[in-house]
FIMIVEX-175541 format. One record per residue (C-alpha): x, y, z; residue in one letter; chain; residue number from 0. Coordinates in nm, 4 decimals. Each point is the difference from the previous one (the first is absolute). Layout:
! residues N
c1 X&c2 Y&c3 Z&type a&mol A&seq NUM
...
END
This chain:
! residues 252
c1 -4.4275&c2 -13.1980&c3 6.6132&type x&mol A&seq 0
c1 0.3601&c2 0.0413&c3 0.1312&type x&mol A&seq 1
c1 0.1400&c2 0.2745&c3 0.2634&type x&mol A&seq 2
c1 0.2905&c2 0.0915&c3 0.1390&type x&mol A&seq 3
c1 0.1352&c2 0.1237&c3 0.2780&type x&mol A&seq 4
c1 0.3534&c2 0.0906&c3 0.1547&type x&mol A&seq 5
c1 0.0668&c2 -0.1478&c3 0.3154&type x&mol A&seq 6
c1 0.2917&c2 -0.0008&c3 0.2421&type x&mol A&seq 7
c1 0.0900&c2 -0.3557&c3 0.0966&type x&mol A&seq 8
c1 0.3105&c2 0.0819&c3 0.2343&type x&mol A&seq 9
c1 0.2265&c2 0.1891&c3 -0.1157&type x&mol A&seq 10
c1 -0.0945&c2 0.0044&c3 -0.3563&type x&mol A&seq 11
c1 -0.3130&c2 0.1366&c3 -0.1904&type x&mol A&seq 12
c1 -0.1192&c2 -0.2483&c3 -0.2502&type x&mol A&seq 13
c1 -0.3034&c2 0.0620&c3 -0.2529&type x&mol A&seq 14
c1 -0.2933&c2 -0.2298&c3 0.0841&type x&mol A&seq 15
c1 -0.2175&c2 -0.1199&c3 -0.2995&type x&mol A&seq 16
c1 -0.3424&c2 -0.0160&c3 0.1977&type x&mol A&seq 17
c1 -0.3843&c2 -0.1604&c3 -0.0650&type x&mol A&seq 18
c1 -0.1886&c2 0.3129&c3 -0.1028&type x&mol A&seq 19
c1 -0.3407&c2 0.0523&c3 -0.0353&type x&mol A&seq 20
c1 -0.0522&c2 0.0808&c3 0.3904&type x&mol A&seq 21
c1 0.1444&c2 -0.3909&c3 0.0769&type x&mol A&seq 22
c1 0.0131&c2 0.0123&c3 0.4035&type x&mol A&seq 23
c1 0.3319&c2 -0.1420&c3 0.0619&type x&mol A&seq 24
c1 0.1385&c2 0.2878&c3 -0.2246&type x&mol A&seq 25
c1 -0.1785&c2 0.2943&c3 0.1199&type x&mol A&seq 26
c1 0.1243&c2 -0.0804&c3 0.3457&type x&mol A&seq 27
c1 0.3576&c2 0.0251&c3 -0.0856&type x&mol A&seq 28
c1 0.2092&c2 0.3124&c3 0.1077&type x&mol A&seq 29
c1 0.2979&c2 0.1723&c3 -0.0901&type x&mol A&seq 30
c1 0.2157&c2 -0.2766&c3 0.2603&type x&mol A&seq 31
c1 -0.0188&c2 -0.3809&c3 -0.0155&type x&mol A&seq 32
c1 0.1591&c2 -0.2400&c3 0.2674&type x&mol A&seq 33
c1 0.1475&c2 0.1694&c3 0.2704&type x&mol A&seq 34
c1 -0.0861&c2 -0.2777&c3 0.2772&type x&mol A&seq 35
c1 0.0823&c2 -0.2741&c3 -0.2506&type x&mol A&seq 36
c1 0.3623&c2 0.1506&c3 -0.0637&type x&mol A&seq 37
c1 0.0341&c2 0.0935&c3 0.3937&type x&mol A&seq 38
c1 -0.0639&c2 -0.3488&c3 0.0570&type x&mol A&seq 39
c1 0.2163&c2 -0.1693&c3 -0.2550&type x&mol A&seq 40
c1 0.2706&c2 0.2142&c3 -0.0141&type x&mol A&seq 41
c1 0.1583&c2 -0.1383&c3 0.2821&type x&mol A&seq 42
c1 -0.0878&c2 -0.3361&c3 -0.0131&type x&mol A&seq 43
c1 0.1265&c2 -0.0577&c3 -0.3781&type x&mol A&seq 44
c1 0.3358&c2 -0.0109&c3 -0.1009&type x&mol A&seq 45
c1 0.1269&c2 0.1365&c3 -0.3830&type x&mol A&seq 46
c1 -0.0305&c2 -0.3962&c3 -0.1029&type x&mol A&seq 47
c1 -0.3158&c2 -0.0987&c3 0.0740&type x&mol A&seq 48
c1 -0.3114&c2 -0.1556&c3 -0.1729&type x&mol A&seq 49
c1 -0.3315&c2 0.1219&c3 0.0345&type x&mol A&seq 50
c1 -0.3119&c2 -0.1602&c3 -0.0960&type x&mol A&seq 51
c1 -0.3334&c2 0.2586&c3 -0.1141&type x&mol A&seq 52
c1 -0.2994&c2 -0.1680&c3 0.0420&type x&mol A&seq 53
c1 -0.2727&c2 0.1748&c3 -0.1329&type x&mol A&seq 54
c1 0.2003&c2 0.2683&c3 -0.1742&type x&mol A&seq 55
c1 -0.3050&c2 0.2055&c3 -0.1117&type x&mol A&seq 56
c1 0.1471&c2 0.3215&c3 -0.2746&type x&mol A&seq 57
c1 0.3683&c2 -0.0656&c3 0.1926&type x&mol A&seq 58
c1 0.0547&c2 0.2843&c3 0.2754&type x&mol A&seq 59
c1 0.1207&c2 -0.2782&c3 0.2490&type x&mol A&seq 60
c1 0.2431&c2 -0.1199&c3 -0.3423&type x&mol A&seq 61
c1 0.1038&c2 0.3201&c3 0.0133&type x&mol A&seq 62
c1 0.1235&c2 0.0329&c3 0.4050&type x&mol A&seq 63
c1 0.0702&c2 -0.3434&c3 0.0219&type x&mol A&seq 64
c1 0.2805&c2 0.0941&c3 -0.3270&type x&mol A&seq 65
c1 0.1355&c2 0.2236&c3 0.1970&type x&mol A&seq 66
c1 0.1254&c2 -0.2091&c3 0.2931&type x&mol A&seq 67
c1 0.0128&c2 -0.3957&c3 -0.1645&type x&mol A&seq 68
c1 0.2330&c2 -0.1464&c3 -0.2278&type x&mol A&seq 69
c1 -0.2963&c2 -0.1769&c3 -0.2150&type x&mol A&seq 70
c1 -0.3441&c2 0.0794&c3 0.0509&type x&mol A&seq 71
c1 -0.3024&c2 -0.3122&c3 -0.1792&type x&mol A&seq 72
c1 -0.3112&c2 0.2245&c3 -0.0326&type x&mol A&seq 73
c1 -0.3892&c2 -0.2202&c3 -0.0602&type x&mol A&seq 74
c1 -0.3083&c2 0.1507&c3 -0.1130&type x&mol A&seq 75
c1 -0.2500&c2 -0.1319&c3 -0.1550&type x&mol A&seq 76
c1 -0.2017&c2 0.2645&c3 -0.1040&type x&mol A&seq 77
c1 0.0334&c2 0.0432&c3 -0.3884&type x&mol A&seq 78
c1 -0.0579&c2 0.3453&c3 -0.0244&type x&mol A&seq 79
c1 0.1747&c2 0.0575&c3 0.3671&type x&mol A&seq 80
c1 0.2685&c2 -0.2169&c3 -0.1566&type x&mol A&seq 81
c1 0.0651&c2 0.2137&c3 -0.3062&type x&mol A&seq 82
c1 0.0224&c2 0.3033&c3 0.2321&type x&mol A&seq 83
c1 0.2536&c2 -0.1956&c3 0.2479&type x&mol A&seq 84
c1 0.2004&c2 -0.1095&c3 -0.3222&type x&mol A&seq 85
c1 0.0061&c2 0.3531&c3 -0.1365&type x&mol A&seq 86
c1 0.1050&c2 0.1624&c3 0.3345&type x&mol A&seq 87
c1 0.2815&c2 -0.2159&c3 0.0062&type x&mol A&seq 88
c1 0.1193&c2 0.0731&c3 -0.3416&type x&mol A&seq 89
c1 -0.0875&c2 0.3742&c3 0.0344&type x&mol A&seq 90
c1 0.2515&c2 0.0306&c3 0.3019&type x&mol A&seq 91
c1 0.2863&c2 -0.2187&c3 -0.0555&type x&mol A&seq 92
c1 -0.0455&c2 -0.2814&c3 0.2636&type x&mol A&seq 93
c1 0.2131&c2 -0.2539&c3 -0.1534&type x&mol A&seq 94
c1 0.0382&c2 -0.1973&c3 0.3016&type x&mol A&seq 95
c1 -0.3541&c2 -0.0532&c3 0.0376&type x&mol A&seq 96
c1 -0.1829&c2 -0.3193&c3 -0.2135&type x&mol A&seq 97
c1 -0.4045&c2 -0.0181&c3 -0.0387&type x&mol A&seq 98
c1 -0.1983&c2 -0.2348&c3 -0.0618&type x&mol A&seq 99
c1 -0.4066&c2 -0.0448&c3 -0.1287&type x&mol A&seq 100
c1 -0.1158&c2 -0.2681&c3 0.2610&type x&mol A&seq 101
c1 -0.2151&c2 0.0131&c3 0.3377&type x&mol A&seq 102
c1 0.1727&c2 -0.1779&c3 0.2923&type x&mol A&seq 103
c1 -0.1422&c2 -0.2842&c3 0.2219&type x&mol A&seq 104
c1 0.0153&c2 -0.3061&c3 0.1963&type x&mol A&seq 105
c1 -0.0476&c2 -0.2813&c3 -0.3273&type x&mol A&seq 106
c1 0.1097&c2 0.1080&c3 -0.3562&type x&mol A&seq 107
c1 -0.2112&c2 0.0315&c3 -0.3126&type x&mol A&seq 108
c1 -0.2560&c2 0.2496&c3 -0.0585&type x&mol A&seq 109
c1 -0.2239&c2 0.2239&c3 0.1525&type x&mol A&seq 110
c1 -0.2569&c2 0.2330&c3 -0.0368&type x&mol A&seq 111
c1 0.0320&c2 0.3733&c3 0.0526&type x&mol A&seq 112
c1 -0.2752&c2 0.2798&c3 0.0384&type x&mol A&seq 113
c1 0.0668&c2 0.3759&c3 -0.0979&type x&mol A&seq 114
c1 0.1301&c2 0.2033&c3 -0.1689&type x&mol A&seq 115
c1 0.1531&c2 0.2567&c3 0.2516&type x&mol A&seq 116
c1 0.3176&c2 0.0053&c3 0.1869&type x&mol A&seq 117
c1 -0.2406&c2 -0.1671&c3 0.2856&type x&mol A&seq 118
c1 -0.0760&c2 -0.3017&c3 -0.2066&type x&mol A&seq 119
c1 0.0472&c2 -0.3315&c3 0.1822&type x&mol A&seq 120
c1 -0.0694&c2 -0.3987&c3 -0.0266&type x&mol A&seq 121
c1 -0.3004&c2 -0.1349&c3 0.0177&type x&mol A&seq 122
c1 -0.1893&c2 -0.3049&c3 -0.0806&type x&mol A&seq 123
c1 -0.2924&c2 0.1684&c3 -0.2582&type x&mol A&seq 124
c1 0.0549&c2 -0.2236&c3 -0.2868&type x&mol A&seq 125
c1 -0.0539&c2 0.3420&c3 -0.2873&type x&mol A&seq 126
c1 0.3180&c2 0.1565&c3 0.1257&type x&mol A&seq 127
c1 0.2807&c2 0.0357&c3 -0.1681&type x&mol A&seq 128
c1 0.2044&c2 -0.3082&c3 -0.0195&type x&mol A&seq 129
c1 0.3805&c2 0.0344&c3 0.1352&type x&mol A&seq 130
c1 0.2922&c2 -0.2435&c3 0.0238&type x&mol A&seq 131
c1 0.0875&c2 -0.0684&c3 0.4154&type x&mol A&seq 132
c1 0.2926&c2 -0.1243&c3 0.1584&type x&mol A&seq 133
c1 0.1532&c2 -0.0187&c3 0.3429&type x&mol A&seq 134
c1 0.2890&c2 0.1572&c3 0.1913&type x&mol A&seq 135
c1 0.1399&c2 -0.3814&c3 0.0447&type x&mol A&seq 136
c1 -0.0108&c2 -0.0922&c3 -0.3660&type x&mol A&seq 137
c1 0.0999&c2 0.3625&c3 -0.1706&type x&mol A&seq 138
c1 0.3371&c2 0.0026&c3 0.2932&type x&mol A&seq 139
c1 0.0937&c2 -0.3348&c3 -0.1574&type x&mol A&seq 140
c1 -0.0465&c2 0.0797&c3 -0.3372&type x&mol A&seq 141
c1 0.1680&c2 0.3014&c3 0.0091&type x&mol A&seq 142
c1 0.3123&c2 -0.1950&c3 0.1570&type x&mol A&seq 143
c1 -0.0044&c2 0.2643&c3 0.3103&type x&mol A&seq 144
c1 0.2508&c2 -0.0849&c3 0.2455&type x&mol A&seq 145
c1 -0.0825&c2 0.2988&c3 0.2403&type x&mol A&seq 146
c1 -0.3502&c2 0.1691&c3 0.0550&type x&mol A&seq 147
c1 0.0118&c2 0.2853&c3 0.2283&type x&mol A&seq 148
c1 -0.3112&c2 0.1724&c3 -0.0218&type x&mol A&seq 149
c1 -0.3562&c2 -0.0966&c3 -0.1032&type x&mol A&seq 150
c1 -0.2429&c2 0.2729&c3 -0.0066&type x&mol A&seq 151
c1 -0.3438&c2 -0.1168&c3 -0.0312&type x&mol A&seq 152
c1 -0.3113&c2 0.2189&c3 -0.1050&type x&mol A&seq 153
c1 -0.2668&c2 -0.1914&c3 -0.1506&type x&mol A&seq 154
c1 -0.3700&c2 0.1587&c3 0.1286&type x&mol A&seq 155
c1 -0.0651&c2 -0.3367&c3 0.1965&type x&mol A&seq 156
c1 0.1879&c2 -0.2362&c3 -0.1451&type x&mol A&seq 157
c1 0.2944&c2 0.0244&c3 0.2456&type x&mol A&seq 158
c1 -0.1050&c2 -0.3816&c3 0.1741&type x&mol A&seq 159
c1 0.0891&c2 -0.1354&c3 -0.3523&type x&mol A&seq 160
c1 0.2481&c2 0.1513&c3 -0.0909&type x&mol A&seq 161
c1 0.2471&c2 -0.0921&c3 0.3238&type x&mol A&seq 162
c1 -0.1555&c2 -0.3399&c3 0.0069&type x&mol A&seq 163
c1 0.1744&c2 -0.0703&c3 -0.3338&type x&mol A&seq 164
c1 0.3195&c2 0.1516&c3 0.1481&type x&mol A&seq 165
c1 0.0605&c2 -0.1669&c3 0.2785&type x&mol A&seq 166
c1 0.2948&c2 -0.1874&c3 -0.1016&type x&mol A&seq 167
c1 0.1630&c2 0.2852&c3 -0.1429&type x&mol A&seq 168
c1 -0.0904&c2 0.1955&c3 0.3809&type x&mol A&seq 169
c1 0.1444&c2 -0.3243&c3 0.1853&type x&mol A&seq 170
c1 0.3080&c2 -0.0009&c3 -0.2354&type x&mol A&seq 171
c1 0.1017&c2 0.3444&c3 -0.0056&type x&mol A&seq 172
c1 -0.1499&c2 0.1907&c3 0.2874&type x&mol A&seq 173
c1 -0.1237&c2 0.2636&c3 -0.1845&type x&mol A&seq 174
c1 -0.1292&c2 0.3757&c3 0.1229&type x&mol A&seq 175
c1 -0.3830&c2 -0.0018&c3 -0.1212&type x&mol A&seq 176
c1 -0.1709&c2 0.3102&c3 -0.0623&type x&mol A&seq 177
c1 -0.3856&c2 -0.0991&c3 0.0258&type x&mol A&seq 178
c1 -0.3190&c2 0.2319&c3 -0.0504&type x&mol A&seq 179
c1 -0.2396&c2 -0.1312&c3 0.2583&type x&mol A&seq 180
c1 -0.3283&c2 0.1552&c3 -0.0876&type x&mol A&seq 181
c1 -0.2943&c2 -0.1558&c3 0.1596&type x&mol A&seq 182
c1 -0.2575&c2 0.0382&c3 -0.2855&type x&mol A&seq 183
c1 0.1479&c2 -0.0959&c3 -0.2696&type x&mol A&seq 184
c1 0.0880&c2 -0.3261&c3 0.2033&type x&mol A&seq 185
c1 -0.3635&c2 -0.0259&c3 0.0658&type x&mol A&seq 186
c1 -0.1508&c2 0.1666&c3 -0.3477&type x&mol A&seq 187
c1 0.2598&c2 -0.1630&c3 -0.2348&type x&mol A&seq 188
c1 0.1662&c2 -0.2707&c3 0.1611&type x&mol A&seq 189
c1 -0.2922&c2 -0.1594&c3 0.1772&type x&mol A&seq 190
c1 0.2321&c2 0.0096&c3 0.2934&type x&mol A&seq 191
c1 -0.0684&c2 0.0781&c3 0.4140&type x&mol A&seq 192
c1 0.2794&c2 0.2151&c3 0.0553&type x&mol A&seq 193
c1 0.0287&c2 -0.1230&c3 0.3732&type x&mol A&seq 194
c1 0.0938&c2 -0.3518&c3 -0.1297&type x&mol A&seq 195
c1 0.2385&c2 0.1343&c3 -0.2641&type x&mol A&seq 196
c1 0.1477&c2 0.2281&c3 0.3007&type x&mol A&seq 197
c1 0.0357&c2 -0.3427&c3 0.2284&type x&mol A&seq 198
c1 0.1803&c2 -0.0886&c3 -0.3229&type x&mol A&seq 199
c1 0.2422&c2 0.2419&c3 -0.0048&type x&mol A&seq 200
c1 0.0593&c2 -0.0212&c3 0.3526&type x&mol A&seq 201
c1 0.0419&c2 -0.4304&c3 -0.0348&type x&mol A&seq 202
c1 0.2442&c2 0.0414&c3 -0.2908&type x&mol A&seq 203
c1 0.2073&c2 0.3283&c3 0.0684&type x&mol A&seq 204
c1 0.2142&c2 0.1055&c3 0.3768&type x&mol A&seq 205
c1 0.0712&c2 0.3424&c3 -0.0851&type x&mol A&seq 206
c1 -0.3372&c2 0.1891&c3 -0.0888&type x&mol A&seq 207
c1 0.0151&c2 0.3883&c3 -0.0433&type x&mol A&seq 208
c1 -0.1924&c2 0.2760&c3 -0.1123&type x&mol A&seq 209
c1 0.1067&c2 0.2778&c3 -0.2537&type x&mol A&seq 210
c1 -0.1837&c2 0.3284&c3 0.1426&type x&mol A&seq 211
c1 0.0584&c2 0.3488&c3 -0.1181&type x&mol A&seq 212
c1 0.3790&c2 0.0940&c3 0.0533&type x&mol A&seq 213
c1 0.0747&c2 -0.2789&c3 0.2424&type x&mol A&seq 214
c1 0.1697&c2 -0.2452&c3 -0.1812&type x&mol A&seq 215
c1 -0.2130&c2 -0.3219&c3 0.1364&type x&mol A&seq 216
c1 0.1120&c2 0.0393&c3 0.3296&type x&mol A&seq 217
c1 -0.3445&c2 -0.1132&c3 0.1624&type x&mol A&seq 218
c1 0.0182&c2 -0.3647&c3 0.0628&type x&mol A&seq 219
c1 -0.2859&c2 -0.2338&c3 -0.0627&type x&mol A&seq 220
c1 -0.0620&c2 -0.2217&c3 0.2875&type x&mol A&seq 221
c1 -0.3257&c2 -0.1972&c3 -0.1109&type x&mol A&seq 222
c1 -0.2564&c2 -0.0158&c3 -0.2479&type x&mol A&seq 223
c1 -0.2790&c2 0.1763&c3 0.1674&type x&mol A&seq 224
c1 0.2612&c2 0.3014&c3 -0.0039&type x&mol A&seq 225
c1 0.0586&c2 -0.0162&c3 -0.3664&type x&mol A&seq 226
c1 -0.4173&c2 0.0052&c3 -0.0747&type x&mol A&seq 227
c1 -0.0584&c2 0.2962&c3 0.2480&type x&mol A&seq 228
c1 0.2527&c2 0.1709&c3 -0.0880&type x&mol A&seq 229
c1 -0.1162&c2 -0.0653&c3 -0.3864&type x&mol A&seq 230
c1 -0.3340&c2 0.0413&c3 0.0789&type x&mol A&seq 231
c1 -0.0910&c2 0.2746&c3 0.2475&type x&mol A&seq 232
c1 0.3351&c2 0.2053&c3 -0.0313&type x&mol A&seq 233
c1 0.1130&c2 -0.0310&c3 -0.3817&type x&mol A&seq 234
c1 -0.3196&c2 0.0336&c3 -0.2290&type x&mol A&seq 235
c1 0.0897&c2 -0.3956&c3 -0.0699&type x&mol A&seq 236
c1 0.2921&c2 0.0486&c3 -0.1909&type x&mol A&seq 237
c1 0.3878&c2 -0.0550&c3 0.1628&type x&mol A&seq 238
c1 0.3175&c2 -0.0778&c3 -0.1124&type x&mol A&seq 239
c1 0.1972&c2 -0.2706&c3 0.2139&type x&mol A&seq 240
c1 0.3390&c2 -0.1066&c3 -0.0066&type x&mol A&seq 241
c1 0.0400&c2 -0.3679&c3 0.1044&type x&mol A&seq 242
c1 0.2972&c2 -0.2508&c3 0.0074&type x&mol A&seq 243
c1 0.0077&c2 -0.3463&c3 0.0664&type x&mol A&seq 244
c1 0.2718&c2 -0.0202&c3 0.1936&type x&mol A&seq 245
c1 0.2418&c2 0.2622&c3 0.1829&type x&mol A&seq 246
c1 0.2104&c2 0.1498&c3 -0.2560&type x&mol A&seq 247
c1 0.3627&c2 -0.1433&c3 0.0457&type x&mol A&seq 248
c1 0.2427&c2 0.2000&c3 0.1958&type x&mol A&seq 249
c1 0.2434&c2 0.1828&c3 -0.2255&type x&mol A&seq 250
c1 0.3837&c2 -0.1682&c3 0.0797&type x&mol A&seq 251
END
């Protein structure tokens, strides 16, 4: 069963084919998508930059990310999530955005993937649904990408992977990440102790921020055990960070 919904992305109001039949992910949708995301991004991207959707679920971040990048490469894995992103696009016109059917990792081949709703995510339960995986690294090269500006990453636990099989492409072209750090799907889907994956972060990234409500990241992320509290006892487990690998260049 299909939905839909019209949403204001931006400036713009685009109509949302939705998961219907009481799917979670698309009864908690209102009438505005991505304010923090745009507040963040707007700034930081210029008109000819590349941005990178990891885990592009029915394609509302597509749909911001259109609005402020040159090209936009949208993954999901989902099938049925995947005809919805597909048909989103097509519905409103994003021509400069490109999807693709495939999960996103640290080693290519395949995968399994459990569920059927907008929440679905990898796991290793060998009667899931089977789905072709690739990394960051590999999909950059292929692609022939000689600029990546922007790599938003939102995969329900999977995030370790996913910029493990990017780190050349981080080293190479500094890019602004946009990561979901949610504490139990790290632990409930990933397998993963979000204070080590935190240490991580902190090893492999200088500038660590965090997007709150209106302030356009502008809390800095001194350590690890300040990403998990604040995750943990002050965010109901779910954030979104902004890290860089290195100090953005000044502008000449």
């Amino acid at each position: 069963m299909v939905d839909s919904k019209q949403i204001w992305i931006g400036g713009r109001q685009f109509l949302i084919h939705v998961l219907g039949g009481g799917d979670a992910y698309s009864s908690s949708l209102g009438s505005r998508f991505g304010d923090d995301l745009l507040q963040t991004v707007s700034s930081r991207l210029s008109e000819d930059s590349i941005a990178l959707d990891i885990g592009a679920n029915i394609g509302l971040t597509a749909c911001a990310l259109s609005q402020v990048a040159r090209h936009v490469y949208a993954f999901e894995p989902n099938p049925p999530v995947f005809d919805l992103l597909r048909t989103n696009v097509e519905a409103n016109g994003l021509q400069n955005v490109v999807i693709r059917q495939m999960a996103v990792g640290a080693n290519a081949g395949e995968a399994y993937f459990a569920g059927d709703s907008a929440f679905g995510h990898v796991t290793q339960k060998e009667t899931s649904v089977v789905v072709p995986m690739g990394t960051v690294d590999g999909i950059v090269d292929a692609l022939g990408l000689d600029r990546v500006d922007f790599i938003k990453v939102d995969v329900e636990g999977f995030e370790p992977q996913v910029l493990k099989g990017a780190l050349q492409t981080i080293e190479r072209f500094n890019p602004i990440i946009y990561l979901e750090f949610n504490s139990w799907c790290l632990m409930a889907f990933g397998e993963t102790n979000p204070m080590l994956f935190a240490r991580w972060i902190c090893h492999h990234f200088q500038q660590r921020q965090m997007v709150g409500k209106g302030n356009d990241a502008s809390e800095t992320i001194a350590t690890a055990e300040a990403i998990v509290y604040s995750n943990v006892v002050l965010n109901n487990s779910v954030n979104d960070l902004i890290l860089r690998r290195r100090p953005a260049s000044p502008v000449a």
